[in-house]
C-alpha positions in Angstrom: 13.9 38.8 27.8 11.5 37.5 25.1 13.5 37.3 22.8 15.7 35.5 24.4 13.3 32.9 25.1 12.2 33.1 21.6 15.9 32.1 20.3 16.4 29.4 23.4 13.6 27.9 22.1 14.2 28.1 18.6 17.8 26.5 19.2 16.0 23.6 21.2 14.1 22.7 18.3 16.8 22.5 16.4 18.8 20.3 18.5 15.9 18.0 18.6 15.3 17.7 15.1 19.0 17.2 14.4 18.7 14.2 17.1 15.9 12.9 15.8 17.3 12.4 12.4 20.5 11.4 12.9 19.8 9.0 16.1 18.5 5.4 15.3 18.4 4.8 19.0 16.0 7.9 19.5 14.0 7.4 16.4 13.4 3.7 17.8 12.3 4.8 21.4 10.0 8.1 20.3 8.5 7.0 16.5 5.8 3.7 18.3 4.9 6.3 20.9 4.2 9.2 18.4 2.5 6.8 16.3 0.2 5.9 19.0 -0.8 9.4 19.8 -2.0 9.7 15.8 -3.6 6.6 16.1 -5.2 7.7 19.1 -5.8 11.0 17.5 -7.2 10.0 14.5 -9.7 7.2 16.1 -11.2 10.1 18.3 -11.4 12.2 14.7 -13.2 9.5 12.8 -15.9 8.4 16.5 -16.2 12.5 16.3 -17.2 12.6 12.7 -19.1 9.1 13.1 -21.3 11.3 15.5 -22.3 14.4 13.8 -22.6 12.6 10.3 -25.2 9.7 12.2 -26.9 12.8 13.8 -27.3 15.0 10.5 -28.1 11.7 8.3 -28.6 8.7 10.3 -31.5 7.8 8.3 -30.4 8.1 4.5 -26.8 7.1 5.6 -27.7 3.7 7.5 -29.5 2.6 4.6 -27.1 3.4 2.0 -24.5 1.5 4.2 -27.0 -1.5 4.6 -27.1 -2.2 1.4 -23.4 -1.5 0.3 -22.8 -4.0 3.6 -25.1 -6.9 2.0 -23.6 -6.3 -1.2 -19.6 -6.9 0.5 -21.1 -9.6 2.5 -22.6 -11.2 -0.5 -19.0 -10.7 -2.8 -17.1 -11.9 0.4 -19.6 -15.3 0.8 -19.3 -16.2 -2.9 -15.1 -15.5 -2.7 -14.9 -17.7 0.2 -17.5 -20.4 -1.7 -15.1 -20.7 -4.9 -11.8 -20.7 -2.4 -13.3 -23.8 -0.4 -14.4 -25.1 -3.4 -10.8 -25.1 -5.1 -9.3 -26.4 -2.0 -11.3 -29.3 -1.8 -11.2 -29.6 -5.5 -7.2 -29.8 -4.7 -7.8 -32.2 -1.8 -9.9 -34.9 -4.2 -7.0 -34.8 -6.5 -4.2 -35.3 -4.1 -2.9 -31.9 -4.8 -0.7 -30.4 -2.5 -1.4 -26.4 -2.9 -4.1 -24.8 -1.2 -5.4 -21.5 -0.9 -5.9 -19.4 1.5 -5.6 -15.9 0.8 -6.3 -12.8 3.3 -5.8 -9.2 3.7 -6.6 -6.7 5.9 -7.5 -2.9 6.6 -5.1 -0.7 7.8 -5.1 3.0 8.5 -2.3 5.6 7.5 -1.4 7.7 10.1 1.0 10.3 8.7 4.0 11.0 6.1 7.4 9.7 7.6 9.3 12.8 6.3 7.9 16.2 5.4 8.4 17.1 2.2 8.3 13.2 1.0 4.8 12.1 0.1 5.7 8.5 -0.9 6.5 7.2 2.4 3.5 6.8 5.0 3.8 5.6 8.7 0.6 2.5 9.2 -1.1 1.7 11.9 -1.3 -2.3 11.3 -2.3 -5.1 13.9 0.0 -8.6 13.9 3.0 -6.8 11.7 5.6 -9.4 11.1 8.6 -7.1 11.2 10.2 -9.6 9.2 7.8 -9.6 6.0 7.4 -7.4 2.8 3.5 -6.6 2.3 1.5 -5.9 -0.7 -0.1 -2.8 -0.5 -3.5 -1.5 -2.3 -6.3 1.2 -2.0 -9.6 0.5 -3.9 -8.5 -3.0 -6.4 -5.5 -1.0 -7.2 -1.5 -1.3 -6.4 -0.8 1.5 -4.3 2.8 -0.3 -3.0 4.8 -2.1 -0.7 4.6 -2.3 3.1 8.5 -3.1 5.2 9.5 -2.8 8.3 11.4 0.6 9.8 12.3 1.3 13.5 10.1 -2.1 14.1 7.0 -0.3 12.6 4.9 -0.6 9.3 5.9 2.0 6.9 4.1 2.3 3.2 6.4 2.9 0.5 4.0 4.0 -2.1 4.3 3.3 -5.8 6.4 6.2 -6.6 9.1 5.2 -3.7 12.3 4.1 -5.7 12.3 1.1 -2.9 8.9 0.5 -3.6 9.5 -3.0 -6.6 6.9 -5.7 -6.9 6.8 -8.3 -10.5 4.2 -7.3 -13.0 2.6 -8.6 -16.4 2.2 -6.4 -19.2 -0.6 -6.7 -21.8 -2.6 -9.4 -23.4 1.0 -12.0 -24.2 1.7 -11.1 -20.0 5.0 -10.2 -20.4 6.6 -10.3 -17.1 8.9 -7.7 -15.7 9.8 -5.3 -12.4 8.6 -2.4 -11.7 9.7 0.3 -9.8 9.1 4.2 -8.4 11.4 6.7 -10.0 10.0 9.6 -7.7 7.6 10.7 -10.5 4.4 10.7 -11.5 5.6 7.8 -14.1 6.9 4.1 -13.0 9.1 2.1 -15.1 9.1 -1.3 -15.5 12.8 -3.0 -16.5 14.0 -6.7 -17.4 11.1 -7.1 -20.3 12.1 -9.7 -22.7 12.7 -8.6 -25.7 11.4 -11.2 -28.6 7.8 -10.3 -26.3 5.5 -8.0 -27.8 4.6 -4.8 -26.0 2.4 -1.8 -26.8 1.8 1.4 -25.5 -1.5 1.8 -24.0 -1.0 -2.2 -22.7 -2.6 -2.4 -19.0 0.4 -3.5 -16.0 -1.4 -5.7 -13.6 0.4 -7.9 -10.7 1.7 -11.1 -11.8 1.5 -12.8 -8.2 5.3 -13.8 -8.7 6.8 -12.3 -5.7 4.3 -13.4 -3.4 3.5 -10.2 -2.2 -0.2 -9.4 -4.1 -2.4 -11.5 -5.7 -2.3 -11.8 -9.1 -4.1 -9.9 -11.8 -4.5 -6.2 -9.4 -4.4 -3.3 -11.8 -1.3 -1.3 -11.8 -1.4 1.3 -14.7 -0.8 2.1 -18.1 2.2 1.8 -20.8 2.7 5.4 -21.6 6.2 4.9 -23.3 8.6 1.9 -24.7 12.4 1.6 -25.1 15.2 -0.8 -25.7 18.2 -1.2 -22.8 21.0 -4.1 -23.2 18.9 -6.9 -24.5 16.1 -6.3 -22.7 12.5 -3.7 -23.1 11.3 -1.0 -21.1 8.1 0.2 -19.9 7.2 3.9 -18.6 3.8 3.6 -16.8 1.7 5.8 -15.4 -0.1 4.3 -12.4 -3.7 3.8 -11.3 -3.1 5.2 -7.9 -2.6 8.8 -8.1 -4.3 9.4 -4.5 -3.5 12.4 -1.8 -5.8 10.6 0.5 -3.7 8.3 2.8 -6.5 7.4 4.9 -7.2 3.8 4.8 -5.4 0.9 2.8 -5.6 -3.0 2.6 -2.8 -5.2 3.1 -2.3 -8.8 1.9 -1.1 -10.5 4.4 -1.4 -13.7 2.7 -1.1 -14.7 -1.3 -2.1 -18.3 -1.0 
């Protein structure tokens, strides 16, 4: 009799993962709910952890985060000084761009897929289903943020959907760059009368209006030549297991 429970089960499992993966209509009604519960799960986690580390080393702790606090609060002041300052200086000379840039913290909940660490389900307030976001973790490119089954999912930089525009080196040759599903990213289109080096640092070039500009990306590790045009292999900043928190710019300018 058990183990013919044992193998119903088994077989019901089956069924449901089959369903799960091949059903757009289920995947839509069960993935918001399930990501809900590890939002749900993971807040209770983090006030749990918030409890015992304020009881073991409330004292040392608060203070450390004081001051790290005043020194963000100072950084964010002085950032939102010289943006005010810009815009007005804009507004004096009958300018017509402004800037207001913003970004905010989100949390990643879990992988999509097993077996697939570049693609991470968020847990995002106001998502615009209908925009790509610039994703990064500590001042650094970690990837893109679309839409799937009407929630946020992170396609992290080694994602071969995951593209944003970059500028390599000191002459800021532009080109795109793009996951490979590697622990290398390669960067196509680079014109070729540009000079590039191996060893030249990849930041964002703010072209696709999806991160500001000048966020580190990586490395040049290797060059090549392909139909008129240079290649770049980089190997990224973001090399990170830990898909805990994230910011996302939610505005360039």
């Amino acid at each position: 009799m058990n183990k013919k429970l044992v193998g119903f089960l088994l077989i019901f499992a089956l069924l449901v993962a089959f369903a799960l993966n091949n059903s757009t209509l289920i995947q839509n009604s069960v993935i918001a709910p399930l990501n809900h519960i590890k939002q749900f799960y993971h807040t209770s986690i983090a006030h749990i952890s918030d409890a015992i580390n304020q009881h073991f080393y409330q004292q040392e702790h608060l203070e450390e985060l004081q001051e790290q606090l005043k020194m963000y609060e100072k950084n964010h002041l002085i950032s939102h000084q010289i943006a005010s300052e810009l815009n007005r200086l804009y507004q004096e000379n009958n300018a017509t761009f402004s800037s207001h840039p913003d970004l905010t913290l989100v949390q990643g909940l879990s992988y999509a897929t097993l077996g697939d660490m570049n693609k991470v389900w968020l847990h995002m307030d106001d998502f615009n289903r209908s925009k790509i976001y610039g994703l990064v973790h500590k001042e650094r490119v970690a990837g893109i943020v679309i839409s799937k089954n009407n929630q946020p999912l992170a396609l992290l930089n080694n994602d071969p959907k995951c593209s944003y525009a970059v500028y390599i080196g000191k002459k800021k040759a532009p080109g795109i760059i793009h996951g490979r599903k590697q622990q290398n990213m390669l960067i196509e289109f680079i014109p070729s009368w540009m000079p590039i080096n191996v060893g030249d640092e990849v930041v964002t070039s703010g072209l696709d209006n999806l991160f500001f500009s000048n966020i580190l990306v990586g490395r040049v590790t290797e060059i090549s030549q392909s139909q008129g045009y240079q290649n770049a292999v980089v190997l990224p900043y973001y090399q990170e297991s830990d898909i805990g928190f994230f910011h996302v710019i939610t505005q360039v300018r």
